[in-house]
N, C-alpha and C positions, 0 to 999 in steps of 0.2 A: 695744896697738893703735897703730901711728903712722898710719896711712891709711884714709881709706872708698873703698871701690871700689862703685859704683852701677851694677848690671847693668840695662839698660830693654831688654825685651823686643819681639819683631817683633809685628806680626799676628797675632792666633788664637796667641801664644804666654802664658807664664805669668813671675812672679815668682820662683816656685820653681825657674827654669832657673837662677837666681842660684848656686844649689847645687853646677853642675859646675866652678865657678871658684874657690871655697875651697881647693881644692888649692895652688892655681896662686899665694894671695896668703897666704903663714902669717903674715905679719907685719901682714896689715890685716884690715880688718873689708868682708866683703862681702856688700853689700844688692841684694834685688831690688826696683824699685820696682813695684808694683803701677798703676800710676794707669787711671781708668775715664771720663777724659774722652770724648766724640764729636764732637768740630769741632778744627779746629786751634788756635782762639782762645781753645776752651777747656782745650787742653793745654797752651800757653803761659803759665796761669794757674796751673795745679796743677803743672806743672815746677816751676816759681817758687817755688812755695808749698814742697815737698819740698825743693828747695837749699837752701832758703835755711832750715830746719829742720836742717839737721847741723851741727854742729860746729863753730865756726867758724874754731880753731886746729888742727885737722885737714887734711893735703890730701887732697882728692878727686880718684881718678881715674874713668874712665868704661867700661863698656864696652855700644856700643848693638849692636841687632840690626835692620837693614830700616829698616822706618819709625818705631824708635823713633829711630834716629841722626836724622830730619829732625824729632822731636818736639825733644828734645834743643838741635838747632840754630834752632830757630825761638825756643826760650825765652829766648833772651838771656843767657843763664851764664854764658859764657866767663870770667868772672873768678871764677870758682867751681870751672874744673875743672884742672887741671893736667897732666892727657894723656886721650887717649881712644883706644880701639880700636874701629871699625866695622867691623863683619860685615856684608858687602850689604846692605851701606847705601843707603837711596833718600836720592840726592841730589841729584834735581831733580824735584820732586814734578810739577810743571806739566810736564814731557816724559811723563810714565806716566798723568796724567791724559788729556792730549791723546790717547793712544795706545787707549786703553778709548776713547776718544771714539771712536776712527776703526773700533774695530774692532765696536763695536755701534754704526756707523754714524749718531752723533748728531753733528750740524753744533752750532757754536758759537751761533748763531742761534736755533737748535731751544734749545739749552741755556738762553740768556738768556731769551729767552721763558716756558718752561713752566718754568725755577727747578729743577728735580727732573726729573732723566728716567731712569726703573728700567730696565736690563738684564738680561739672558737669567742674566749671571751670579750676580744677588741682590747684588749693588751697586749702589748707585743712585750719577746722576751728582747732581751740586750745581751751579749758577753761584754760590751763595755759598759756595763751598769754593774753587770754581778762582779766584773774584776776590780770594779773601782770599792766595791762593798767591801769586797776582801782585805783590799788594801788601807782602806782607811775605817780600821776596827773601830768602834765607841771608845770612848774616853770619855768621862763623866763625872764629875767630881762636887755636885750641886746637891744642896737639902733637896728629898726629893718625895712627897707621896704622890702614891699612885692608887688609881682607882679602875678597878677591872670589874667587869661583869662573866659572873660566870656561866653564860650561855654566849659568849665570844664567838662565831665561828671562824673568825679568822686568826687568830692569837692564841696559843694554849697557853691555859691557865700556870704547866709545867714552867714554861718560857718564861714567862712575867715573875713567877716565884725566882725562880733562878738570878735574872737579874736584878730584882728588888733582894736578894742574899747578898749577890755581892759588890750591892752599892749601897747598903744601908738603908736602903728606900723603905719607907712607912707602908705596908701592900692593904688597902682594903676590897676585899670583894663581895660586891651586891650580887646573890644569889638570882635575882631575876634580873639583872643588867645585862643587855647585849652589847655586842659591839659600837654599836650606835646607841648614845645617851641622848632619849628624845621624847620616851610617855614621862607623863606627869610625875607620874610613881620616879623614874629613873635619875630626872632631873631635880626633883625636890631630894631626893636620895643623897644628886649630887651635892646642893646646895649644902648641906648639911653636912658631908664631909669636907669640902672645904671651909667651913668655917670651926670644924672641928681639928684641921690638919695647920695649925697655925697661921689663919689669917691674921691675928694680932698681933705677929710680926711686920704686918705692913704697915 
């Protein structure tokens, strides 16, 4: 084994998706990390706690999915990872917040006030989740491609070019990728960008 490759899955996804990337790394060891935090602050902790658990003459690389790439970024690792690959990636949590704000029509006011405001979709809003976002901007300092699909509905395509500007980030986009990388067509797509995005670095 020269490498750990840390797969962090999206939303409503699993560890076990860790499994379709085995192929793709024969020469390292590829982990899915399971973590069951619910607040950012408290992903930030149990990130932490998992890095800093492997190997430490090992290189790590990364591959997040959604919201686990902003779990990821908000933990402060960067000196822990050595490249990383994002799959629709949410990389500006406080734009996709505001955005469920506008569209289950909660003013920011309404937010501060009642702390908690549930929606139609079984998401509830937070002000202590959107102030915590606030406060603890991205910092990110890791080789990074990223892979977007440009029928996203949750991520604009704007958003992702912007932060792949200004982090140096490698931007590829599959014209028929959605937010979720899952038909054949998508995932052999992916397959192929990551081995084109320097897995012979690991």
């Amino acid at each position: 084994m020269k490498s750990i490759i840390v797969y962090v899955h999206g939303k409503n996804g699993s560890a076990s998706e860790a499994e379709h990337y085995r192929p793709l790394f024969p020469d390292g060891e590829v982990v899915g990390f399971d973590y069951r935090a619910d607040t950012p602050w408290e992903f930030r902790d149990e990130f932490r706690r998992f890095f800093s658990s492997l190997p430490p003459d090992l290189p790590v690389f990364l591959i997040a999915n959604s919201i686990g790439a902003y779990y990821v970024m908000n933990a402060g690792i960067d000196d822990r990872i050595g490249k990383a690959w994002f799959v629709s990636p949410v990389v500006d949590l406080e734009k996709l917040i505001r955005g469920r704000m506008a569209l289950a029509g909660v003013t920011e006011e309404r937010l501060r006030k009642q702390g908690v405001v549930p929606t139609e979709s079984g998401e509830d809003l937070s002000w202590e989740y959107l102030s915590y976002v606030r406060s603890h901007p991205i910092r990110w300092n890791v080789p990074t491609a990223i892979l977007y699909g440009a029928k996203d509905a949750l991520i604009s395509r704007e958003t992702v070019s912007a932060f792949a500007d200004a982090h140096c980030a490698e931007l590829t986009v599959m014209e028929a990728g959605e937010h979720w990388f899952h038909t054949p067509e998508q995932m052999a797509f992916l397959d192929r960008w990551i081995a084109g995005n320097g897995k012979s670095e690991s």
